[in-house]
N, C-alpha and C positions, 0 to 999 in steps of 0.2 A: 505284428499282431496275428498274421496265421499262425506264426508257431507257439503264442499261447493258446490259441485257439484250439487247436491239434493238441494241446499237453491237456487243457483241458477237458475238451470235448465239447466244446459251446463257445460263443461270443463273449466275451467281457468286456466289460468297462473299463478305458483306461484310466481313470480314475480309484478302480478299486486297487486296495492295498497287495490283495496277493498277485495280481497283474504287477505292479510297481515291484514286488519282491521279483518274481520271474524274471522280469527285465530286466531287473538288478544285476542276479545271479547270469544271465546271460552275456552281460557284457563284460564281467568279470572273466568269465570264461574263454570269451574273446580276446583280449587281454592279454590272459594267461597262452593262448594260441599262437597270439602274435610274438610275444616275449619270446619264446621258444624257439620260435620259426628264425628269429633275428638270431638268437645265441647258438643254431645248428649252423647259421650262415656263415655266421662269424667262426665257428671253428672249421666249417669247411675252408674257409679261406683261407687261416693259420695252416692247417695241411699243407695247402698248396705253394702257401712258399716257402714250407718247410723242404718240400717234394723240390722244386725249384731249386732251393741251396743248397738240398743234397745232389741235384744232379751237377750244378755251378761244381762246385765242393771237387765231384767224384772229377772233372775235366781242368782243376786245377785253377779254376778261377779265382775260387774265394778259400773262407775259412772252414774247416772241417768241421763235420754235423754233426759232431758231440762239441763243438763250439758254439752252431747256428742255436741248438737246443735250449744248452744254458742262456744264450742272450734271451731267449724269447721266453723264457721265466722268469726273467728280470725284469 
């Protein structure tokens, strides 16, 4: 409620329509925050065992990272 208050510049009503739009849009944007946050994680972590099986790869472990690549496009 203070942050529509602060958009506004006065107290509102929760009740009133443009208060219920604000909030609306607000939580959509949250949403939209969190989505993102999850889908930068998730490719940071693709990285990392990318990074991981090129180094496996480079010491002869596993298979070569123009293999590990194609698998993880599949």
């Amino acid at each position: 409620m203070e942050e529509v208050r602060r958009h506004f510049g006065y107290t509102m009503d929760p009740r009133d329509e443009r208060f219920k739009a604000l909030l609306e849009k607000k939580e959509l944007e949250e949403k939209k925050r969190s989505k993102e946050a999850k889908k930068r994680e998730r490719e940071q972590k693709m990285l990392e065992r990318l990074q991981q099986k090129s180094t496996e790869a480079m010491k002869g472990k596993t298979k070569p990272l123009a293999k590990v690549a194609e698998d993880a496009e599949e």
